[in-house]
N, C-alpha and C positions, 0 to 999 in steps of 0.2 A: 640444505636439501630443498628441491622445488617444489612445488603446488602441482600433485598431481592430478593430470588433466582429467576433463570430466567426458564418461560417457554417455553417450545418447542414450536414449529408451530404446532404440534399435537394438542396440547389442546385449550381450551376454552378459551374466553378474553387473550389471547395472546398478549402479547405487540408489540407495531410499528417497524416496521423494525429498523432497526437500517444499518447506512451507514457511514462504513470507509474507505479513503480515504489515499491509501498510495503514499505518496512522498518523493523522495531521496534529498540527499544534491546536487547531480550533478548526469548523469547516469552512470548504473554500477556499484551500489555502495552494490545493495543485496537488494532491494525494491522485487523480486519475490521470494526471500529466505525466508525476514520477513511476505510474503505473504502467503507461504507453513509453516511455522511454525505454524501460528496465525489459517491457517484450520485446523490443524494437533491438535492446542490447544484446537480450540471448540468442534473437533470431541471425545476430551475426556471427555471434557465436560458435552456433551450429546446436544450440539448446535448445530443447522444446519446453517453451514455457506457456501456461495458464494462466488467463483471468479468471479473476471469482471477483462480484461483487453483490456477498448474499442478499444485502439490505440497501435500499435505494428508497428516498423518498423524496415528496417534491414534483412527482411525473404519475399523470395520467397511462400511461403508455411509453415507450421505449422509442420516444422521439430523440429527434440528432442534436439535444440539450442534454438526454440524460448520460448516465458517465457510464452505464452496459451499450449503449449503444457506441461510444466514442473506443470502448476497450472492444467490443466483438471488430470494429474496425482495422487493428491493430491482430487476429486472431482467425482462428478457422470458426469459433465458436458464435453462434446467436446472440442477441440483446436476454432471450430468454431462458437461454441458458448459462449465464453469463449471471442475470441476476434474478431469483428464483422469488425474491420479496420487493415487489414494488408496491411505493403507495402512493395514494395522489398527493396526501396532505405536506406541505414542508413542515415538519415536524419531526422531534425526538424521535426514532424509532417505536419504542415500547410504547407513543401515545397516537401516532400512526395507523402501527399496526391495530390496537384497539379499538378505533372511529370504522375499524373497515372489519373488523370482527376473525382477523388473522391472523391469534399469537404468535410470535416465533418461538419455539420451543429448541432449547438447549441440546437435547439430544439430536430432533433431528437438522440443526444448523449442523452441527460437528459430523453428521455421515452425511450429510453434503457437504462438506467440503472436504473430508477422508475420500470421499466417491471422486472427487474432481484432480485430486491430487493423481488419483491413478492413470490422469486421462497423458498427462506427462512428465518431464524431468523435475518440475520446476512450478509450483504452483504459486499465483500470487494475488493475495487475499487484499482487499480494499474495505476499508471499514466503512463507517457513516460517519461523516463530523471528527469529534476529537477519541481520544482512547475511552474518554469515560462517558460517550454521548450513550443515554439508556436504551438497550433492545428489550430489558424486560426488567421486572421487578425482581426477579428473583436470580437471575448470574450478569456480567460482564462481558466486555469484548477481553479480557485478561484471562479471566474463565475460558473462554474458547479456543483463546492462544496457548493454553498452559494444558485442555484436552488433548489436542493435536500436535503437543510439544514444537510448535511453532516458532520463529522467532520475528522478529520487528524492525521496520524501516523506518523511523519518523522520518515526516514531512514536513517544513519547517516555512511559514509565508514569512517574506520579509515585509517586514513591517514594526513599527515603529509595538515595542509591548514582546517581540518575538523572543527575545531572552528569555524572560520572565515563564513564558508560557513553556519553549521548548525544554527548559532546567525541571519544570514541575513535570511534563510528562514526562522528560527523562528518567525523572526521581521515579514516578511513581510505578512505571515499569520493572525498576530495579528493584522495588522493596517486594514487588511481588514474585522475584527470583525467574525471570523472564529475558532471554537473550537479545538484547538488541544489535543486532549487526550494521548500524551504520544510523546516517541522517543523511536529509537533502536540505537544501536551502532553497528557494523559487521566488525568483523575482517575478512580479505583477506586474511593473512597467518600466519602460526604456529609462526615463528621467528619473533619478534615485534621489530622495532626501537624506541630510547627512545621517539621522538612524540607519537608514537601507544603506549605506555607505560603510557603514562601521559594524553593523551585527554581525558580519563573517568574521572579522577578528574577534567579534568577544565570543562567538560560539564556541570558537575554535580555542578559546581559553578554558571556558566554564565547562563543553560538553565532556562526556568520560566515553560516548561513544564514537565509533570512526567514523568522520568527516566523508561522506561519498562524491559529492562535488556539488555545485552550485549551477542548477538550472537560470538560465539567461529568462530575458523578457520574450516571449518567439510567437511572430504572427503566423508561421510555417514548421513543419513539422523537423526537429534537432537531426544537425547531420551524424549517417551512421557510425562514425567515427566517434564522435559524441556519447549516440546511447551505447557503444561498445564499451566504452573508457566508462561510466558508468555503472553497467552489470559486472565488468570486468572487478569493481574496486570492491563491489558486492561480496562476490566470490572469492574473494584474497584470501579470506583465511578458514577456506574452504576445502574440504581434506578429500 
């Protein structure tokens, strides 16, 4: 029996949002790359998909460095609406937001990003750093995936240590009973060391979740064919 097809928010009995949640193995690793792909993929789609990136730090301002401003590119949406907690400090979140006297508070992250989910089919959530980078002392980025009954993308940089790291987020998603629907892999440069050479075959051994495909090294933005076959793999076992 096939996958049946999905409708737009245009139409009628439309299905429930749907909210993905992406997290890297550590930050830096190309979490806003595989974020701009995967709109780039529904828009071929014919899906209307959302960026959210509640938490952003590292930026004065919503310059063409930070990663609301590279996803509102990619979107109908603003830098500012797009990312509602910016700080200047590079820093933890939860020690961030403190310097600048802006706690982010658990309740209302999660009705903003309930409020954002309703803007389309398809909302897609970008964390800060890795799964367990702190927004606060008191809940998790797991906590907020697990309000919003969310599920999970990892992001995976290749690099020499990326086993290691992607096995522990993987685990530690799973022990908190959290759907992961897939992994990316993202190459950083053209010329690969023999680690960057071989950690797609051992993810593809060790990982328990579905393989979504391996972003290249790209000085230009991936052909649409590309981000297609990518959202596409997303959605596979998508009802």
């Amino acid at each position: 029996m096939g996958r049946r097809p999905f409708r737009s928010s245009s139409e009628k009995s439309s299905p429930p949002e749907r909210i993905f949640f992406l997290f890297g193995t550590d930050t830096g690793v190309g979490k806003t790359k595989g974020g701009e792909i995967l709109l780039r993929g529904f828009k071929e789609l014919g899906i209307k998909a959302i960026p959210f990136k509640p938490v952003e730090t590292g930026h004065s301002g919503y310059d063409k460095n930070s990663d609301a401003y590279r996803l509102s590119k990619v979107s109908f949406l603003s830098p500012e609406e797009i990312c509602p907690f910016l700080f200047k400090k590079p820093l933890a979140p939860v020690l961030a937001s403190q310097t600048e006297g802006k706690k982010i508070e658990k309740e209302e992250l999660i009705l903003l990003i309930k409020e954002m989910a309703k803007k389309g089919d398809i909302l897609i959530v970008e964390g800060a750093g890795g799964v367990f980078s702190p927004i606060s002392f008191e809940f998790d980025w797991l906590d907020v995936v697990k309000s919003v009954n969310g599920n999970v993308v990892i992001v995976i940089g290749n690099k020499l240590g990326a086993i290691n790291h992607a096995i522990l987020t993987e685990n530690a998603i799973i022990q908190r009973k959290i759907k992961i629907k897939g992994w990316l892999l993202n190459n950083f440069t053209k010329k690969r060391d023999l680690a960057q050479k071989t950690n797609l075959f051992l993810l593809k051994e060790f990982m328990k979740s579905p393989f979504l495909g391996e972003i290249p090294f790209l000085k230009s933005p991936p052909s649409r064919n590309f981000c297609r076959k990518i959202a596409e793999n997303l959605l596979k076992n998508e009802i």
